[in-house]
C-alpha positions in Angstrom: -10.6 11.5 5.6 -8.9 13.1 8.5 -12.4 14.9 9.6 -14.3 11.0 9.4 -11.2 10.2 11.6 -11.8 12.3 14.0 -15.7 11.7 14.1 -15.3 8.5 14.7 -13.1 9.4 17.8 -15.5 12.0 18.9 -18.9 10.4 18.7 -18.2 6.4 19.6 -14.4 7.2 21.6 -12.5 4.8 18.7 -9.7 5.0 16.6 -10.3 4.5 12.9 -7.8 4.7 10.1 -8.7 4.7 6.2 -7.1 3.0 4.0 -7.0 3.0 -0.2 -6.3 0.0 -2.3 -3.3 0.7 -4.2 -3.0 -1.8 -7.1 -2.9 -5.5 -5.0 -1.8 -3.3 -1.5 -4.1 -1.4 0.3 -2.2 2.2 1.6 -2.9 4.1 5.1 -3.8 7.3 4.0 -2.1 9.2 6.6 -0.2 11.2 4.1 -3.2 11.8 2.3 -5.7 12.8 5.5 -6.9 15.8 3.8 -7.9 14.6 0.8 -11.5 13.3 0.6 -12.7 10.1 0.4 -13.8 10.9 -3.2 -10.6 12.4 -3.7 -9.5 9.0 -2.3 -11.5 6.6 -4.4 -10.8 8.8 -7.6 -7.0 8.0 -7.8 -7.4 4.6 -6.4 -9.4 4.1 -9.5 -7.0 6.1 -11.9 -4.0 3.6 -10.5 -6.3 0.7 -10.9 -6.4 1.7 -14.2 -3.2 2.4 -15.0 -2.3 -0.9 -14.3 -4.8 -2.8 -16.2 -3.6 -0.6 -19.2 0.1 -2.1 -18.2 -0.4 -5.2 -18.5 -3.0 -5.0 -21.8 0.2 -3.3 -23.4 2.9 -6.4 -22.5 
């Protein structure tokens, strides 16, 4: 994430900043820069999940 960041910056001089859906809220990621974005979409997915197999179980 932090590389596409700083792509961004370098090739078209603008700021970006990622962010990953976290349940309902989405999360800046700039604890989690050196992940990838697979990396990124992977546990966005496993807490998606998570949840939906909460609230089947109440």
């Amino acid at each position: 994430v932090k590389e596409l960041e700083q792509k961004f910056q370098n090739l078209f001089g603008v700021s970006v900043q990622v962010y990953r859906q976290s349940g309902s809220v989405w999360i800046q990621t700039t604890i989690t820069d050196s992940w990838t974005l697979t990396e990124q979409n992977n546990r966005a997915y496993e807490y998606a999940h998570k949840d939906a197999a909460k609230g089947e179980s109440q």
